[in-house]
N, CA, C, O and CB atoms as a CASP TS submission, in Angstrom:
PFRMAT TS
TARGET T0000
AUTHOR 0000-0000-0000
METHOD Language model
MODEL 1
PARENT N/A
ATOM      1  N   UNK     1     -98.780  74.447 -93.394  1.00  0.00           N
ATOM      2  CA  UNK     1     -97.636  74.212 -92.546  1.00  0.00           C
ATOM      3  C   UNK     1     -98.038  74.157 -91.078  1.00  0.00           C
ATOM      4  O   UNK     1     -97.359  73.597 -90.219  1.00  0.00           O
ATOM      5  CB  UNK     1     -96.596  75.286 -92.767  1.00  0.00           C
ATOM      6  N   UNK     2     -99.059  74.708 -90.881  1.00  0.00           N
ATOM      7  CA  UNK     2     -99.454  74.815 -89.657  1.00  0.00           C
ATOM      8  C   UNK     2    -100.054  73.477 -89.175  1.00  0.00           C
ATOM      9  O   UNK     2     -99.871  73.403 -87.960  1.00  0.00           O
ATOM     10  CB  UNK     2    -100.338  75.916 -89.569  1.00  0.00           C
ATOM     11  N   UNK     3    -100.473  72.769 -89.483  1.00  0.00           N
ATOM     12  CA  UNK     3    -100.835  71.068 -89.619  1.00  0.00           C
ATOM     13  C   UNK     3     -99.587  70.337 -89.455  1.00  0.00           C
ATOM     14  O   UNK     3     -99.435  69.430 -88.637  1.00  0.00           O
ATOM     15  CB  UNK     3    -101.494  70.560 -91.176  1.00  0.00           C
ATOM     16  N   UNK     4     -98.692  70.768 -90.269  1.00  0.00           N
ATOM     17  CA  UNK     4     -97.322  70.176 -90.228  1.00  0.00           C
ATOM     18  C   UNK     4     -96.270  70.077 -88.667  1.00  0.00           C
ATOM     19  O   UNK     4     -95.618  69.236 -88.047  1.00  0.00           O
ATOM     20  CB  UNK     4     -96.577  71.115 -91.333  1.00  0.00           C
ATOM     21  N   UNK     5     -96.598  71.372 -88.592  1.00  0.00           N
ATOM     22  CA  UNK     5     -95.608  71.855 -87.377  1.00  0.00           C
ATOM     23  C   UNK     5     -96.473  71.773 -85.755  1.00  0.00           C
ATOM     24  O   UNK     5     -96.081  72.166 -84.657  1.00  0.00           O
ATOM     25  CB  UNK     5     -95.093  73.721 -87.759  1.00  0.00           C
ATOM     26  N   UNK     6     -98.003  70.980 -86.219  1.00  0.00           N
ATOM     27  CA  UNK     6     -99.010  71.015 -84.617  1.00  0.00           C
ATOM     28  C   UNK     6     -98.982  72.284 -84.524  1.00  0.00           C
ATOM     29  O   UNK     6     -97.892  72.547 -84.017  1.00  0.00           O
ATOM     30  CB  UNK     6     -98.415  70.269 -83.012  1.00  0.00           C
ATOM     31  N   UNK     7     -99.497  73.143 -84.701  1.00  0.00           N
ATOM     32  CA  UNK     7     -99.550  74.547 -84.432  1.00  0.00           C
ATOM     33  C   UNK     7     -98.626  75.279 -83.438  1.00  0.00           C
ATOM     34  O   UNK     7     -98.896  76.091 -82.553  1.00  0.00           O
ATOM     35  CB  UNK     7    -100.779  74.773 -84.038  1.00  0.00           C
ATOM     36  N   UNK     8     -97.249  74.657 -83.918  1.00  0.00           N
ATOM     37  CA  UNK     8     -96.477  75.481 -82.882  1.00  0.00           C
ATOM     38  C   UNK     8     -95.451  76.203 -84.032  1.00  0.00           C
ATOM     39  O   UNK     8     -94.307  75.820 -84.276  1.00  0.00           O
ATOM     40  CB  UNK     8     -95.604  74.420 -81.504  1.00  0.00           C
ATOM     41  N   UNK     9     -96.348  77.668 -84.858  1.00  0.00           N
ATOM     42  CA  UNK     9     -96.196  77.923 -85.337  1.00  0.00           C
ATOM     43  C   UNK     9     -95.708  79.457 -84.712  1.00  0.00           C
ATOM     44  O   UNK     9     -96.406  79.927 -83.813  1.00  0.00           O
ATOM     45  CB  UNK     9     -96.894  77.430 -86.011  1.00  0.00           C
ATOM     46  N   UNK    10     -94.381  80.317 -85.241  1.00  0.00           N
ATOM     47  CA  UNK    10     -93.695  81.033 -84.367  1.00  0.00           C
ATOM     48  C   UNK    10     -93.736  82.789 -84.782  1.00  0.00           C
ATOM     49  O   UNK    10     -93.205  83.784 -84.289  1.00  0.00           O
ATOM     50  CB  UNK    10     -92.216  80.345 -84.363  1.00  0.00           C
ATOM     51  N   UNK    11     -94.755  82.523 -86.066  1.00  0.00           N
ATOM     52  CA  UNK    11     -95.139  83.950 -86.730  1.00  0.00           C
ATOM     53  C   UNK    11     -95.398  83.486 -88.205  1.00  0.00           C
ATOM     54  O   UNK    11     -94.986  82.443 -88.712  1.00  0.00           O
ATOM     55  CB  UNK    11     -93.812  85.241 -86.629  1.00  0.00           C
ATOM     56  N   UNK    12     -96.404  84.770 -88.988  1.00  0.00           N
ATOM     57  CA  UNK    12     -96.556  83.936 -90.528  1.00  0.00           C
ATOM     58  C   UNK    12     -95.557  85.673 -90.766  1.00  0.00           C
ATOM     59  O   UNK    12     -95.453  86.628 -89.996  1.00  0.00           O
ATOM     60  CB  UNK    12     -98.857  83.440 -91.605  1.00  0.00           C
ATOM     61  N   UNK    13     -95.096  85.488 -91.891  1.00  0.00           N
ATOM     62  CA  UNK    13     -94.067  86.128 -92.851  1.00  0.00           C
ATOM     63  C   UNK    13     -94.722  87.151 -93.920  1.00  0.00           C
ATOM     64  O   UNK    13     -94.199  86.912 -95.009  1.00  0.00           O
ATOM     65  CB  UNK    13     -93.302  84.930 -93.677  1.00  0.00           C
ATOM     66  N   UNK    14     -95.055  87.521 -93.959  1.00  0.00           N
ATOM     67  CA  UNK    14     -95.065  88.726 -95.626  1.00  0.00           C
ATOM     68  C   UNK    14     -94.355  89.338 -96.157  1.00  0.00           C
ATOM     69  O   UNK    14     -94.141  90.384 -95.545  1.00  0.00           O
ATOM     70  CB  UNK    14     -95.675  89.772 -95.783  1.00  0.00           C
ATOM     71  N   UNK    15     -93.600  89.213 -97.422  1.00  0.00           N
ATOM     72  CA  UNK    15     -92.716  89.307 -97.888  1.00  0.00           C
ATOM     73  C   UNK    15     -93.038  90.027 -98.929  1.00  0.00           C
ATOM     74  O   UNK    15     -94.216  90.274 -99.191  1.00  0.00           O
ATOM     75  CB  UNK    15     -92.179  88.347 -97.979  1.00  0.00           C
ATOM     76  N   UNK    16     -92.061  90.444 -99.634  1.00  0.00           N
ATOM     77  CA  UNK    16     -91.909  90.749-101.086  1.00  0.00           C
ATOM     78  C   UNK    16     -92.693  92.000-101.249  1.00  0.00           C
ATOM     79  O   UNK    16     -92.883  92.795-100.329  1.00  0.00           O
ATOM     80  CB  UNK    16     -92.427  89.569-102.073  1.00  0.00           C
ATOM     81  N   UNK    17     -93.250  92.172-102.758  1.00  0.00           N
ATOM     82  CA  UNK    17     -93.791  93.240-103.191  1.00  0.00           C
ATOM     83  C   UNK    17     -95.065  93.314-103.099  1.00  0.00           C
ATOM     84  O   UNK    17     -95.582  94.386-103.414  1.00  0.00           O
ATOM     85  CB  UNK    17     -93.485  93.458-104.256  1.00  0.00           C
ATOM     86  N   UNK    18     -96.006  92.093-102.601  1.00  0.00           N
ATOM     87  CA  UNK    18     -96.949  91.498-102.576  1.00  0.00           C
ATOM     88  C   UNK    18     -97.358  92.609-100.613  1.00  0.00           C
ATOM     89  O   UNK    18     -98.459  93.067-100.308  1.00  0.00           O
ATOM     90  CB  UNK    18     -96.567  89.488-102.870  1.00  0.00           C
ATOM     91  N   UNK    19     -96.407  92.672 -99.974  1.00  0.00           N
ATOM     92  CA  UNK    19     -96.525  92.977 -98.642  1.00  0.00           C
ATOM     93  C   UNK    19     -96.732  94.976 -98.726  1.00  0.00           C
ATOM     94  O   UNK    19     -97.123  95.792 -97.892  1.00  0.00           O
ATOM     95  CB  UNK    19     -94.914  92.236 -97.739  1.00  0.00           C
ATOM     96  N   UNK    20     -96.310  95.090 -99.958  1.00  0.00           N
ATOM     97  CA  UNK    20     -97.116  96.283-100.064  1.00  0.00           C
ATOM     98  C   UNK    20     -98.550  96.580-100.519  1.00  0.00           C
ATOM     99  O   UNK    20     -98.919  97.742-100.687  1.00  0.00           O
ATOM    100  CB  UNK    20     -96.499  96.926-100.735  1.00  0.00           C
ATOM    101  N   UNK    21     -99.273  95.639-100.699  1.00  0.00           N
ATOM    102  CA  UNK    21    -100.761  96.181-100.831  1.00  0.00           C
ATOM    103  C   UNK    21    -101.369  95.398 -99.203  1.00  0.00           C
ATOM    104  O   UNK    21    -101.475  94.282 -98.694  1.00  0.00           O
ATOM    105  CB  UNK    21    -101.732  95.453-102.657  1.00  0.00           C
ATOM    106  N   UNK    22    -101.686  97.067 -98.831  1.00  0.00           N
ATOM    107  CA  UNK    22    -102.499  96.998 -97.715  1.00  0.00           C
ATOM    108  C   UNK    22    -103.872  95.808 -97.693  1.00  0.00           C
ATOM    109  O   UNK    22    -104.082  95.116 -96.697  1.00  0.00           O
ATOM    110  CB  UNK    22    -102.991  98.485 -97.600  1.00  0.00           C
ATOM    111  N   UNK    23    -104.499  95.746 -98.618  1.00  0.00           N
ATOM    112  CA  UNK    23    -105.796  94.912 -98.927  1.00  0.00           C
ATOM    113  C   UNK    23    -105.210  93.535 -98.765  1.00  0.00           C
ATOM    114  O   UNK    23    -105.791  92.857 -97.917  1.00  0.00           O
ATOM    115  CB  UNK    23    -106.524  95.166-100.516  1.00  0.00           C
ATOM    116  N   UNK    24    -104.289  93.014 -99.322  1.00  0.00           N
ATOM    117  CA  UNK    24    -103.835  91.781 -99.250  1.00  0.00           C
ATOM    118  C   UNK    24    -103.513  91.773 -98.060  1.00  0.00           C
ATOM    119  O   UNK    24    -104.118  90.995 -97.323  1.00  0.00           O
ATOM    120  CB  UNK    24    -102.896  91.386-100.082  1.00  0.00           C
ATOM    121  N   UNK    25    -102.575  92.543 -97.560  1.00  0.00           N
ATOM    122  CA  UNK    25    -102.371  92.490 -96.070  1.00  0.00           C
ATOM    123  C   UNK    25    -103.052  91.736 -94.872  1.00  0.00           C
ATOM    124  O   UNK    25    -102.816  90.834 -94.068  1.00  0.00           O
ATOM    125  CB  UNK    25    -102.504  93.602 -95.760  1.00  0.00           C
ATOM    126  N   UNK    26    -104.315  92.882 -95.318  1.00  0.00           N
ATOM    127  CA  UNK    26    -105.615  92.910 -94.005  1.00  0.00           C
ATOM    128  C   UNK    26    -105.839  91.065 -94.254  1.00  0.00           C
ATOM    129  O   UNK    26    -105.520  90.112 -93.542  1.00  0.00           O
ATOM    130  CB  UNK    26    -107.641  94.284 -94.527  1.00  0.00           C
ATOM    131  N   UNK    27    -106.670  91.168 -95.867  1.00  0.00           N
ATOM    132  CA  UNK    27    -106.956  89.836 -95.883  1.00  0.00           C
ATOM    133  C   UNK    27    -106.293  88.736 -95.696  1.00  0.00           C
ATOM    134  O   UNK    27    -107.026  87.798 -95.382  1.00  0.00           O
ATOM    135  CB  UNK    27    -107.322  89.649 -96.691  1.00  0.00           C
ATOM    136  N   UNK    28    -105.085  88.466 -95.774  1.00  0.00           N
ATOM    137  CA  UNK    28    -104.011  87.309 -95.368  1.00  0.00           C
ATOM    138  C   UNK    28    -104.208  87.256 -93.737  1.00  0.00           C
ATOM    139  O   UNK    28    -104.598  86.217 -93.204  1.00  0.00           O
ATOM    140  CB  UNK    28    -102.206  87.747 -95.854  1.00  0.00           C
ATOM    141  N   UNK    29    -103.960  88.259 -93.094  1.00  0.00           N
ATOM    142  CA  UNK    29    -103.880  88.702 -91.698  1.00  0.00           C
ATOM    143  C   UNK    29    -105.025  88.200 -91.442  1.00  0.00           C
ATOM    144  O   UNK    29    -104.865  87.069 -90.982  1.00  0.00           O
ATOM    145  CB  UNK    29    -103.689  90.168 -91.315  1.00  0.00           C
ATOM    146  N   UNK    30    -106.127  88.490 -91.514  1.00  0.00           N
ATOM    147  CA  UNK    30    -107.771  88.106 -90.970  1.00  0.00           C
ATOM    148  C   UNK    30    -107.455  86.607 -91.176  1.00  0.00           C
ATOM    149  O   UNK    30    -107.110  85.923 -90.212  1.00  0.00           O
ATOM    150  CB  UNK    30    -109.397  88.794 -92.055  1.00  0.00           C
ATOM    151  N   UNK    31    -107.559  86.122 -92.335  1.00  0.00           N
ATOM    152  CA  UNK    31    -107.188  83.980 -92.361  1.00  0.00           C
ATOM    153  C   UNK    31    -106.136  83.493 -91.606  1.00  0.00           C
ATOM    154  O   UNK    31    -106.100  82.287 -91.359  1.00  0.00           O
ATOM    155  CB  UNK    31    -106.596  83.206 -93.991  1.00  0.00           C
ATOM    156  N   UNK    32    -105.099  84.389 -91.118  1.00  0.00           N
ATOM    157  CA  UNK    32    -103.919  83.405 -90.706  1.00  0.00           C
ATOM    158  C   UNK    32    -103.431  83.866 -88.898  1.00  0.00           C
ATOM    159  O   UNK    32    -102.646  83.380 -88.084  1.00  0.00           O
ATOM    160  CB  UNK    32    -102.365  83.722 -92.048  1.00  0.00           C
ATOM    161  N   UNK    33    -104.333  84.980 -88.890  1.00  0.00           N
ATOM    162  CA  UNK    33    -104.157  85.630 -87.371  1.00  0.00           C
ATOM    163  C   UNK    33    -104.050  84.589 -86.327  1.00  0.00           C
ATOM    164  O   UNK    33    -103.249  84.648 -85.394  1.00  0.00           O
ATOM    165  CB  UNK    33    -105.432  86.575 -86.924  1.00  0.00           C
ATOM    166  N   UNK    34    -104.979  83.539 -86.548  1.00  0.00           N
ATOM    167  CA  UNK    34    -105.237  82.646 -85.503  1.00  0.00           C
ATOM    168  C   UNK    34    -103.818  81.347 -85.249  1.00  0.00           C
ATOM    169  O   UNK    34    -103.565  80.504 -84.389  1.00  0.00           O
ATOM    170  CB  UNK    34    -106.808  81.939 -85.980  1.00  0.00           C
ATOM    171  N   UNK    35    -103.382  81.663 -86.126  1.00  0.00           N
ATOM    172  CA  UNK    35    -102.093  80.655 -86.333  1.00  0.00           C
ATOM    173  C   UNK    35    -101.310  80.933 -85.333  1.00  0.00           C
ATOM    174  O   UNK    35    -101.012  80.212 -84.381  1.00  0.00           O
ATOM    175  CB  UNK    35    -101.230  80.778 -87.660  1.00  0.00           C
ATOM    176  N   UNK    36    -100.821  82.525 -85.690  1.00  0.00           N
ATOM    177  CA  UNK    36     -99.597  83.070 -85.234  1.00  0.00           C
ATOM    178  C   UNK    36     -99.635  84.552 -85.647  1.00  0.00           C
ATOM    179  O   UNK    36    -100.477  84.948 -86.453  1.00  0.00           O
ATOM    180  CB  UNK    36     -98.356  82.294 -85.822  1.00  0.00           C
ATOM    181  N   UNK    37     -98.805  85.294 -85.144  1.00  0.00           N
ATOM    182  CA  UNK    37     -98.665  86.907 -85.163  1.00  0.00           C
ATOM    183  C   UNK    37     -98.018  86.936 -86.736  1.00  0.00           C
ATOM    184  O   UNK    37     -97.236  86.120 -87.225  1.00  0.00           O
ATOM    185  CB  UNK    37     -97.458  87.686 -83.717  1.00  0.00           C
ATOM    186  N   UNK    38     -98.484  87.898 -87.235  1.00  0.00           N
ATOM    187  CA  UNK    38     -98.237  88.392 -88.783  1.00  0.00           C
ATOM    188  C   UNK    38     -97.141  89.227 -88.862  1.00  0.00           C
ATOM    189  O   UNK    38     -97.147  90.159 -88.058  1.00  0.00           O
ATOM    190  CB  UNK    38     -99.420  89.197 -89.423  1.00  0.00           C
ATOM    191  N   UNK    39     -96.296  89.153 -89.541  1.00  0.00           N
ATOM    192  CA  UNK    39     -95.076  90.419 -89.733  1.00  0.00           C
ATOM    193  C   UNK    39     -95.465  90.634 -91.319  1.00  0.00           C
ATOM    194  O   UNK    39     -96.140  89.843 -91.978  1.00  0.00           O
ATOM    195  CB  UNK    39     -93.027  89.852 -89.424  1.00  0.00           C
ATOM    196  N   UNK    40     -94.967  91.717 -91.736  1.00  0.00           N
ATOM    197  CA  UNK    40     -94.917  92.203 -93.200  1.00  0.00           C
ATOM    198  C   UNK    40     -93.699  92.521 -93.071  1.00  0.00           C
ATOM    199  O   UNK    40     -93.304  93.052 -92.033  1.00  0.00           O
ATOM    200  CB  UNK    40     -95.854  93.349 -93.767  1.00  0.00           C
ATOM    201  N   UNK    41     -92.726  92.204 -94.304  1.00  0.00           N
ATOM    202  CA  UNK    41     -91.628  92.535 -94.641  1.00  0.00           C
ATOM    203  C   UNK    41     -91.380  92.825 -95.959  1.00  0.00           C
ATOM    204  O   UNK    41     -90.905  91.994 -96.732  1.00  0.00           O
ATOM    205  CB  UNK    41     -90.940  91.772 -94.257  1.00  0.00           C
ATOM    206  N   UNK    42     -91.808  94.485 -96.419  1.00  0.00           N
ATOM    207  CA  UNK    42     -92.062  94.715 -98.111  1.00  0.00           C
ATOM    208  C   UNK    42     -90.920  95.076 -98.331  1.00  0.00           C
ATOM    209  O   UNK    42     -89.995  95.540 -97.664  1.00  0.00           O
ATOM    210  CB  UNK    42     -93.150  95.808 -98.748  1.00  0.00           C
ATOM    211  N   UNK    43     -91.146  94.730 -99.633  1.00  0.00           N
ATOM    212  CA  UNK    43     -89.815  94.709-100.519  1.00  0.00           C
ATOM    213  C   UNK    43     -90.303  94.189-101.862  1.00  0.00           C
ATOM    214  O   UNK    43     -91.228  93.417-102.117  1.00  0.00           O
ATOM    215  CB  UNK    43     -88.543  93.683 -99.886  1.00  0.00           C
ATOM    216  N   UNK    44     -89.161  95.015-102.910  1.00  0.00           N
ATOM    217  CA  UNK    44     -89.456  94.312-104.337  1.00  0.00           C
ATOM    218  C   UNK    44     -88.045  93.788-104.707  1.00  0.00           C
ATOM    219  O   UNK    44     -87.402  94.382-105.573  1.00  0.00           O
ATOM    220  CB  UNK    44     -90.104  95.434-105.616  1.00  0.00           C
ATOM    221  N   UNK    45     -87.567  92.754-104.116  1.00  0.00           N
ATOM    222  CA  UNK    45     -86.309  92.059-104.392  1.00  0.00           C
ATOM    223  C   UNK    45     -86.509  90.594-104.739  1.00  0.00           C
ATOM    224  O   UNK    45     -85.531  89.857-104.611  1.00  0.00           O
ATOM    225  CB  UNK    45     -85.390  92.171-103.206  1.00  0.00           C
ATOM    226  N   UNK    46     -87.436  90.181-105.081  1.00  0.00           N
ATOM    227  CA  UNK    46     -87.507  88.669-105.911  1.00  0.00           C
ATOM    228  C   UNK    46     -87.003  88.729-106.742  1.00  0.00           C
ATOM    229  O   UNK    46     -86.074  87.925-106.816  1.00  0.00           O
ATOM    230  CB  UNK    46     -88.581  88.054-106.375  1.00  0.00           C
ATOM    231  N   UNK    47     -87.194  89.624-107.889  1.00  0.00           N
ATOM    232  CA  UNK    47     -86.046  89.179-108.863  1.00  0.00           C
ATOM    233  C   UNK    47     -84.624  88.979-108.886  1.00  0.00           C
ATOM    234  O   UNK    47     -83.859  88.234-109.500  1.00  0.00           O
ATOM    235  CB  UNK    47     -86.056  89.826-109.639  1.00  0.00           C
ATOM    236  N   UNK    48     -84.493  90.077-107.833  1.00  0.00           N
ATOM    237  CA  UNK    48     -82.792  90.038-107.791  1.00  0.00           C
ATOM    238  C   UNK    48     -82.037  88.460-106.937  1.00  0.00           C
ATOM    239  O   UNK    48     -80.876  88.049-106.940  1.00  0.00           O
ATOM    240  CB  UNK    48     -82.254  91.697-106.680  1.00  0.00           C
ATOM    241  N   UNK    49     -82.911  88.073-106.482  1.00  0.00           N
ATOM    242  CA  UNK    49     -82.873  87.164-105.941  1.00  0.00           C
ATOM    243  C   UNK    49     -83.420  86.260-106.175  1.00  0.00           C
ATOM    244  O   UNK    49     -83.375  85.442-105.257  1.00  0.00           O
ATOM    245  CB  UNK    49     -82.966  87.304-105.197  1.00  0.00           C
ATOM    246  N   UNK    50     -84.259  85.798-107.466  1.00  0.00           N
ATOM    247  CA  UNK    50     -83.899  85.034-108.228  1.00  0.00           C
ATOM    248  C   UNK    50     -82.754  84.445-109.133  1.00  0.00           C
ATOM    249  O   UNK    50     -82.333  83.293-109.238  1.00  0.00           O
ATOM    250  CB  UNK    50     -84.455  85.239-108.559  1.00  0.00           C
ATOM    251  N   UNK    51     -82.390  85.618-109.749  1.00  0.00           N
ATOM    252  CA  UNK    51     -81.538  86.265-110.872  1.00  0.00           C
ATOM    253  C   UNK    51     -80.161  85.739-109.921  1.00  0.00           C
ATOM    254  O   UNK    51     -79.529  84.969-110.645  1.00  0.00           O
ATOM    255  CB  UNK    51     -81.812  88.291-111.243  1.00  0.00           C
ATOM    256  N   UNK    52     -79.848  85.801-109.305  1.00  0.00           N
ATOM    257  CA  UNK    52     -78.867  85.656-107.654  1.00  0.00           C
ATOM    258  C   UNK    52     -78.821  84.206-107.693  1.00  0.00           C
ATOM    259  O   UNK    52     -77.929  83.700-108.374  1.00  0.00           O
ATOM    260  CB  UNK    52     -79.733  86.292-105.869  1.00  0.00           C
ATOM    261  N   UNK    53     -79.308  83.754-107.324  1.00  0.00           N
ATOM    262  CA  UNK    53     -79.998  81.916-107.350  1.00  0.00           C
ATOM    263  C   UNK    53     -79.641  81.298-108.336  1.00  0.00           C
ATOM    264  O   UNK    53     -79.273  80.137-108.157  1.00  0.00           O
ATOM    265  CB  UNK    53     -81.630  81.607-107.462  1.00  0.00           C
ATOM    266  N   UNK    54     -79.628  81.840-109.654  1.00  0.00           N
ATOM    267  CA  UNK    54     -79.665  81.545-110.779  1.00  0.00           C
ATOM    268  C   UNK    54     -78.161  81.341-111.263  1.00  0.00           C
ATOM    269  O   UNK    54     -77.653  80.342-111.774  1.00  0.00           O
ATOM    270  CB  UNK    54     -80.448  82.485-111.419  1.00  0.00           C
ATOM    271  N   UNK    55     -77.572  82.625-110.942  1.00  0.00           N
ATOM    272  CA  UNK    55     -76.095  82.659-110.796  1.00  0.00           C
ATOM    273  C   UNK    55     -75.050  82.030-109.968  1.00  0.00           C
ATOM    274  O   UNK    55     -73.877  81.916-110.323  1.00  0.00           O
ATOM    275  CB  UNK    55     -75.891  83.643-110.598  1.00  0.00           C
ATOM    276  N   UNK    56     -75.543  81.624-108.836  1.00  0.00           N
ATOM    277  CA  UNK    56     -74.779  80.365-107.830  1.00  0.00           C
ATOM    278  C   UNK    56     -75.030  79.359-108.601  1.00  0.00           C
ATOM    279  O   UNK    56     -73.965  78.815-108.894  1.00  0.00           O
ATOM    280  CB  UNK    56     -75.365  79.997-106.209  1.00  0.00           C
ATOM    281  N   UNK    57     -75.962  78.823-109.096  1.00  0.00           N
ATOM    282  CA  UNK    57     -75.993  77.530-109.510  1.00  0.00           C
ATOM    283  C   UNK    57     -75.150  77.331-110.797  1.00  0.00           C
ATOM    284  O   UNK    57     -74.389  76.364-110.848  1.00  0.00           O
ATOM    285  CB  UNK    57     -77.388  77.131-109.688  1.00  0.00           C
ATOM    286  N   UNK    58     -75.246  78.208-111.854  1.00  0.00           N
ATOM    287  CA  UNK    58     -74.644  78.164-113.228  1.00  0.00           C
ATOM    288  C   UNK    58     -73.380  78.356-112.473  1.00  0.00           C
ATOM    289  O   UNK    58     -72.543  77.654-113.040  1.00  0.00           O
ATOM    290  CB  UNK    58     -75.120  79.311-114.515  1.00  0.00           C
ATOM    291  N   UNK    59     -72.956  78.840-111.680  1.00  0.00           N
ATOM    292  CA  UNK    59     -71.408  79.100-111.625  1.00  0.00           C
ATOM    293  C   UNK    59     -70.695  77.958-110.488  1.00  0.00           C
ATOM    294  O   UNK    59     -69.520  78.065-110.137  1.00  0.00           O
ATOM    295  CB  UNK    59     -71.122  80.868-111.070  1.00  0.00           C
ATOM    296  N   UNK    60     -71.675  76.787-109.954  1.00  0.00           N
ATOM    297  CA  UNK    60     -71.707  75.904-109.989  1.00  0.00           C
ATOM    298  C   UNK    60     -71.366  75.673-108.128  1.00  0.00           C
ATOM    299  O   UNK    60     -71.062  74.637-107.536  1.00  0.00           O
ATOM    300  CB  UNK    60     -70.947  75.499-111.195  1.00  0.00           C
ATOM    301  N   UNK    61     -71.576  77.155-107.560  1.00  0.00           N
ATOM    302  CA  UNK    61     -71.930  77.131-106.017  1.00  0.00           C
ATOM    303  C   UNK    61     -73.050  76.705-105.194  1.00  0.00           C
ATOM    304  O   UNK    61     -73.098  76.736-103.965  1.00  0.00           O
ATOM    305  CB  UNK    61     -71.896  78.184-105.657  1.00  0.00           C
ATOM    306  N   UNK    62     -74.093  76.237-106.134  1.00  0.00           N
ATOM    307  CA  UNK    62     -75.213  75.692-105.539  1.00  0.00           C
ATOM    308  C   UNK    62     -75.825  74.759-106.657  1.00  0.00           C
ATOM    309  O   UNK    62     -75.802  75.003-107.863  1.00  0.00           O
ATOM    310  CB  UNK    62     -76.198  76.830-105.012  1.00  0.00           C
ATOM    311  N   UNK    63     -76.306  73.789-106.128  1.00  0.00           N
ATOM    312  CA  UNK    63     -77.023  72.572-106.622  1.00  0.00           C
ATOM    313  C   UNK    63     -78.543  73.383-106.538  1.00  0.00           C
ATOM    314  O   UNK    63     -78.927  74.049-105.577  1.00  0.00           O
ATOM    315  CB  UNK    63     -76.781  70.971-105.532  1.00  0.00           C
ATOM    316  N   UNK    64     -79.454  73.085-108.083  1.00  0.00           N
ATOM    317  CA  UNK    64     -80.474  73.131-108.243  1.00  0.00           C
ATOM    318  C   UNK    64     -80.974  72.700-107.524  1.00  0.00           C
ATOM    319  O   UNK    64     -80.321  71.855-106.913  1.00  0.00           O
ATOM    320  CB  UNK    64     -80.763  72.916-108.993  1.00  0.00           C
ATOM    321  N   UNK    65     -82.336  72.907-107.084  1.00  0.00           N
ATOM    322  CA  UNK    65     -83.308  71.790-106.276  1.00  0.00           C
ATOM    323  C   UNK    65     -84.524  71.933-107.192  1.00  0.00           C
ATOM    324  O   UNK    65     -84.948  72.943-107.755  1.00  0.00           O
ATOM    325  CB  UNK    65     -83.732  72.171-104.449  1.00  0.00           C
ATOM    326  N   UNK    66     -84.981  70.684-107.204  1.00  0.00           N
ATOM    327  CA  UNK    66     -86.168  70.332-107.900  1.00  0.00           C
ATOM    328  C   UNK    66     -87.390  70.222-106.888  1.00  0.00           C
ATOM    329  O   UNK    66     -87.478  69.162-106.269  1.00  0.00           O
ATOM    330  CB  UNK    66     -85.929  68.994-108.667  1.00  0.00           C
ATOM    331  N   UNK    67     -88.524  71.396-106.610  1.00  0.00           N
ATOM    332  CA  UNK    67     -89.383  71.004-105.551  1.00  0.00           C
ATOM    333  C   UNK    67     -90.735  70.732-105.754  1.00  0.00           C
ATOM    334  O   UNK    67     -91.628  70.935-104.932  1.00  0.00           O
ATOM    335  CB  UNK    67     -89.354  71.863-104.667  1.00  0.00           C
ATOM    336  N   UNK    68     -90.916  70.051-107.398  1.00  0.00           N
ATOM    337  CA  UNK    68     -91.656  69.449-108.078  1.00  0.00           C
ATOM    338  C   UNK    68     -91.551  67.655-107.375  1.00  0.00           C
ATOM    339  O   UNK    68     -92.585  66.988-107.338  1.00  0.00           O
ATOM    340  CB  UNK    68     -91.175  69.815-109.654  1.00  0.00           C
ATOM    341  N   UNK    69     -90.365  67.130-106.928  1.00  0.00           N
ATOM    342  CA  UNK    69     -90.621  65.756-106.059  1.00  0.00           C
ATOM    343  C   UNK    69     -90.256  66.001-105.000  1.00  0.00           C
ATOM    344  O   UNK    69     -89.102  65.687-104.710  1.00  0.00           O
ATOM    345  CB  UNK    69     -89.991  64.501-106.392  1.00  0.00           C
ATOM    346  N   UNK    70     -91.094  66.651-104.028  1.00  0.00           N
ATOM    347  CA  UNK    70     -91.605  66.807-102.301  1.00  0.00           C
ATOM    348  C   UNK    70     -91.712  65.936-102.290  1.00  0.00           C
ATOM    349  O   UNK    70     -90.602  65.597-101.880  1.00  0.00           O
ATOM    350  CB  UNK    70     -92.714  67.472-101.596  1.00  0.00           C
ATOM    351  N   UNK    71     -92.310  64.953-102.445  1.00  0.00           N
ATOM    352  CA  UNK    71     -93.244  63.479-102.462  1.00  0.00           C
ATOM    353  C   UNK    71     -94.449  64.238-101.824  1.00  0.00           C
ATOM    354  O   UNK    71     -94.884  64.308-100.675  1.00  0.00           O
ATOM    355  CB  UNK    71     -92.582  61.873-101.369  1.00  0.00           C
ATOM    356  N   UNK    72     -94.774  64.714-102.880  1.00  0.00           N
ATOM    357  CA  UNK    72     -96.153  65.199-102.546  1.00  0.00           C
ATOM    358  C   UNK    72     -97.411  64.731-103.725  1.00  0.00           C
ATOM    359  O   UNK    72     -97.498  65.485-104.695  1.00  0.00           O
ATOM    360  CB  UNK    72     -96.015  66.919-102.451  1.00  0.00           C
ATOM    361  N   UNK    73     -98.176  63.780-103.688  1.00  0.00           N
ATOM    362  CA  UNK    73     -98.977  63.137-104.901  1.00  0.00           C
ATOM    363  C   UNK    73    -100.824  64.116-104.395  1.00  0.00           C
ATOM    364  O   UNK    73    -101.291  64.817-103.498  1.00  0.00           O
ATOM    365  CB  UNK    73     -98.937  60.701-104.714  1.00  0.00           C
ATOM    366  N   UNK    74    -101.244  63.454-105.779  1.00  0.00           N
ATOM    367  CA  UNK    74    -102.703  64.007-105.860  1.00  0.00           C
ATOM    368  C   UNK    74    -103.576  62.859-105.067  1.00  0.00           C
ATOM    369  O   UNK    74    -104.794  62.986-104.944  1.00  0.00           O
ATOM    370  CB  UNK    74    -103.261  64.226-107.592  1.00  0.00           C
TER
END
């Protein structure tokens, strides 16, 4: 994304449950430092928020998205 946006990139994100292991942390942080400033934001709420996602759409408040055609080819 950083290619995408010319490096006017405004912070990278860490999320999820993944933002609790320190090791991943460091190492994400060391590759992406140069981009932009790192935040961690842990949490183990993907599922529920999948599960959430899942339920707007079946109940017919949100349109699926398919992000298998990005138009992105090999």
């Amino acid at each position: 994304m950083a290619a995408v946006l010319r490096g006017h990139v405004d912070a990278v994100l860490l999320t999820g449950g993944m933002a609790h292991s320190t090791k991943l942390v460091e190492a994400v942080t060391e590759s992406v430092r140069w981009i932009a400033p790192v935040s961690t934001y842990p949490g183990e709420d993907e599922l529920q928020a999948l599960s959430e996602g899942t339920l707007r759409v079946l109940r017919g408040e949100e349109v699926a998205q398919d992000f298998g055609k990005m138009g992105l080819s090999n």
